[in-house]
Every structure is written in structure tokens, then in C-alpha cells.
C-alpha positions in Angstrom: 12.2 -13.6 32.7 12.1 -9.8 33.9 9.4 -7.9 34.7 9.7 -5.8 31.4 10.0 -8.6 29.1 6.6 -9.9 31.1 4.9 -6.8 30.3 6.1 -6.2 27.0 4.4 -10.3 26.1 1.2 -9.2 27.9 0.9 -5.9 25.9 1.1 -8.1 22.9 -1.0 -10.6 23.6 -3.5 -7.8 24.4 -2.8 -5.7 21.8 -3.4 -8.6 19.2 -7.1 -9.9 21.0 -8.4 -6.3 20.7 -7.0 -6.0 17.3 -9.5 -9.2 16.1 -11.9 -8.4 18.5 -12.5 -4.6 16.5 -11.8 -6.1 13.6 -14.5 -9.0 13.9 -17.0 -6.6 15.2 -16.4 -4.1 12.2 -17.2 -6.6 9.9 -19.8 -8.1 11.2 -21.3 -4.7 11.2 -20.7 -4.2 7.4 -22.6 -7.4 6.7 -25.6 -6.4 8.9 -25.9 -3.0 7.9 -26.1 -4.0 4.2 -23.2 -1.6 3.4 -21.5 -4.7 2.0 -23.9 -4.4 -1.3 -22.9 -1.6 -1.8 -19.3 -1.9 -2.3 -18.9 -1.7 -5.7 -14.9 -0.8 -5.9 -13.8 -3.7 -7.9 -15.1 -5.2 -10.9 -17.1 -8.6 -10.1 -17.6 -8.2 -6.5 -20.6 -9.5 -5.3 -22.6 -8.8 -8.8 -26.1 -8.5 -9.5 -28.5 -11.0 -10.5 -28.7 -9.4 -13.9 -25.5 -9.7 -14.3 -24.4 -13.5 -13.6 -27.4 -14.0 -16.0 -26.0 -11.9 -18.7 -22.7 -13.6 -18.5 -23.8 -16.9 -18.3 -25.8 -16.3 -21.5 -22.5 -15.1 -23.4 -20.4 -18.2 -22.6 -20.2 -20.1 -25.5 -21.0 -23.4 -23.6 -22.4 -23.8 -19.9 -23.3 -27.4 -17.8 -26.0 -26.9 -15.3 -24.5 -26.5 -11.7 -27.3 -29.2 -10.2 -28.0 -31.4 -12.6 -26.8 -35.1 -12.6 -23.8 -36.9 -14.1 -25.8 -38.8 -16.4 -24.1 -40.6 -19.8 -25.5 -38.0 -22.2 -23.8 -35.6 -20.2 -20.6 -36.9 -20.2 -20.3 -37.6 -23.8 -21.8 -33.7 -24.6 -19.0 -33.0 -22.0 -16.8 -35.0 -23.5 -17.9 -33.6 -27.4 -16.9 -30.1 -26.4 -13.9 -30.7 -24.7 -12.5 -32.4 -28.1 -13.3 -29.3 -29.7 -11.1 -27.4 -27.6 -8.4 -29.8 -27.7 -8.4 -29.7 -31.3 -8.2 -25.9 -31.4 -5.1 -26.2 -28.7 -3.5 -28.7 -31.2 -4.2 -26.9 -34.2 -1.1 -24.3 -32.3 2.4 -24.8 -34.7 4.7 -23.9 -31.5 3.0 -23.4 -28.7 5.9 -21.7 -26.5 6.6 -19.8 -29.4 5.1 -15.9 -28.6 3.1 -15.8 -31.4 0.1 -17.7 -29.4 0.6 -14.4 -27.3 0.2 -12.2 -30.3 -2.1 -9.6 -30.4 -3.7 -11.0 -34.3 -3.3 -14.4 -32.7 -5.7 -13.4 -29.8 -7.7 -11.1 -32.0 -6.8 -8.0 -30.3 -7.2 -5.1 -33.0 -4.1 -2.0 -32.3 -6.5 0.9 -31.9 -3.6 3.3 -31.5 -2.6 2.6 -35.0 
């Protein structure tokens, strides 16, 4: 090997470690200084506490994140995922497009 083509690997090498280095430091800065919080650029991202409590009480059915596997949970598990089943069977031809539809998924035309 040359002495260019030695250079040219240790300029890339170096180039790359200061590359994560700036890049670690710059985000460990935006955690610290709180500016993360307030990056509010995309829908969902990092929501507030009203929020995730707001959509957790408009799903139709929720388990509790820490509670136990017990048998009544199962079968209440087990109850409501027989409902949905049923609903996916109730489908004439699934790979059809109407499942896609927009009456099918109850999406009213507002430009009509």
C-alpha cells in the first residue's frame, strides 16, 4: 500500500469517529436541555399524558399492561377476540376491493 491510499483510509476512519462523536454529543444535548419535549413535528411523538389517556379511553377494548395472566383473563381475551374473528368472517371475498371501499370502511365522500 502507498502512502496516498494510507492517508486516504486514515482520513476516513477519522472522518467517520468525529462524525459519531458530534453526532452523539448533539443528541445527548437535545435530551438534557429538554428541547426534545418540545419537538412536536410529527403527529404522536412523544405525546402528552392527556393524551395517551384520551386514546386509551376511545379504544373500544383495552387489557391492563401489568396485570396478571389469570383465567378470567384469558377467556375475556379470548371472548373478544371471537368477536373480531366473526366480524373478519362475516367478509364475502376478502381479496375482493370492496373490503377496501370507502362505504365498506365507512368513509363518507365529502367532495360530493
Amino acid at each position: 500500500m502507498n502512502k496516498g491510499g494510507r492517508n486516504l483510509i486514515i482520513l476516513g476512519i477519522s472522518a467517520t469517529i468525529i462524525a459519531v462523536l458530534t453526532t452523539a454529543i448533539s443528541l445527548i444535548v437535545y435530551d438534557a436541555s429538554g428541547d426534545i419535549y418540545l419537538d412536536r413535528s410529527r403527529p404522536g411523538f412523544l405525546p402528552e399524558k392527556e393524551e395517551i389517556e384520551e386514546e386509551q379511553q376511545r379504544d373500544d377494548y383495552a387489557f391492563s399492561e401489568d396485570g396478571n395472566l389469570t383465567t378470567e383473563v384469558l377467556d375475556e381475551f379470548l371472548e373478544e377476540y371471537e368477536k373480531v374473528i366473526d366480524l373478519v368472517e362475516k367478509i364475502e371475498n376478502p381479496f375482493s376491493e370492496k373490503p377496501l371501499s370507502d362505504d365498506y370502511l365507512g368513509i363518507s365522500n365529502a367532495a360530493e
